[in-house]
C-alpha positions as CSV (number, residue, x, y, z in Angstrom):
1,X,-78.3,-30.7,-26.8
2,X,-76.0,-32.0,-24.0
3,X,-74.3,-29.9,-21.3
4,X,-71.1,-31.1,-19.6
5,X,-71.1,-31.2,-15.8
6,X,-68.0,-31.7,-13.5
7,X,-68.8,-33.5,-10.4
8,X,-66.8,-35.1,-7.6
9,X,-66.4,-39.0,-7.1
10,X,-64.6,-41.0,-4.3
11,X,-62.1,-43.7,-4.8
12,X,-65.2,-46.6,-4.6
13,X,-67.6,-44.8,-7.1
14,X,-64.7,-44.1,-9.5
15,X,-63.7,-48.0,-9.5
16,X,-67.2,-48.8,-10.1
17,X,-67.3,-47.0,-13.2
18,X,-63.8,-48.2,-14.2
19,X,-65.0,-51.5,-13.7
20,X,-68.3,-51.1,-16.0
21,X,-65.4,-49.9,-18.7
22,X,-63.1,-53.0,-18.2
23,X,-66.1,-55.0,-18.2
24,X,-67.3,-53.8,-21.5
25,X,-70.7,-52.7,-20.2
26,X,-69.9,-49.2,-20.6
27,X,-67.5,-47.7,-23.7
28,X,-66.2,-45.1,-20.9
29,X,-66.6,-43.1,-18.2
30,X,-69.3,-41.1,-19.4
31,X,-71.4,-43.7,-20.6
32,X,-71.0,-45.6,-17.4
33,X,-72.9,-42.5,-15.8
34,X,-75.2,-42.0,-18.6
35,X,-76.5,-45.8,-18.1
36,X,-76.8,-45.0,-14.7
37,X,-79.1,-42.2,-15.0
38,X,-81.1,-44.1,-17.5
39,X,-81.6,-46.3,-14.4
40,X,-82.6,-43.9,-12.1
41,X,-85.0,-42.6,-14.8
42,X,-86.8,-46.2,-15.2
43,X,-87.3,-46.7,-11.5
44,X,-88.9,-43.1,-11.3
45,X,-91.3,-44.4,-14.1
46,X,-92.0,-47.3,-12.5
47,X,-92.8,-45.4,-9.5
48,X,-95.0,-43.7,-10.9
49,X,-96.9,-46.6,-12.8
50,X,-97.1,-48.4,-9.3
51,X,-98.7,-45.4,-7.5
52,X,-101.0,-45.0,-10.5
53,X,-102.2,-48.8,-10.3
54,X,-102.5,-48.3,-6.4
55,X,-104.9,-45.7,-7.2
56,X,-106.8,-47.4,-9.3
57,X,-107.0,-50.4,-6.6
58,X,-107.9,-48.1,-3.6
59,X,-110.5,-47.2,-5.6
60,X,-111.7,-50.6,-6.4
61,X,-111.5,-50.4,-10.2
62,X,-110.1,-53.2,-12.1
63,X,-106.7,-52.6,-12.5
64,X,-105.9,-55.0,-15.4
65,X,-109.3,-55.5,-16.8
66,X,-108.3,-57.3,-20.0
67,X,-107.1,-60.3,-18.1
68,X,-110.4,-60.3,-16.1
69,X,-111.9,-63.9,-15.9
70,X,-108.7,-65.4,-17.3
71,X,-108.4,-67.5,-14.2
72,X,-111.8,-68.7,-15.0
73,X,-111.4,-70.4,-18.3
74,X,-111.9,-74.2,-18.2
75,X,-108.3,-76.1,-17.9
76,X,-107.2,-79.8,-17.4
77,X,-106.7,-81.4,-13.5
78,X,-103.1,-81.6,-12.4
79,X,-103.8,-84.8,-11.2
């Protein structure tokens, strides 16, 4: 389902779009905003991700126990 929204934009944010258009990063207008959402979307998951490893680290629990001792395996001098 989508639901149409009007909204208000200044001369600046409205050029900005235009220019994702002209630019062929966006087919128009509305997909210009729709990518921009997406956006906000990822950096409210990533947000969230982050505060959940900071958790785990103020704990003191491993936060990527997998790679665990992979700084530990045997490898050649630089020298």
């Amino acid at each position: 389902m989508t639901t149409q929204i009007a909204i208000r934009l200044d001369d600046r944010e409205l050029a900005v779009l235009d220019a994702e258009v002209v630019e062929g990063r966006a087919a128009n207008r509305s997909e210009a905003v729709r990518q921009g959402i997406a956006r906000l979307l990822r950096d409210q998951r990533y947000r969230a991700e982050e505060a959940a490893l900071v958790e785990i680290a103020r704990r003191g629990e491993p936060v990527y126990p997998d790679l665990d001792g992979l700084l530990d395996l045997p490898h050649p001098s630089l020298d």
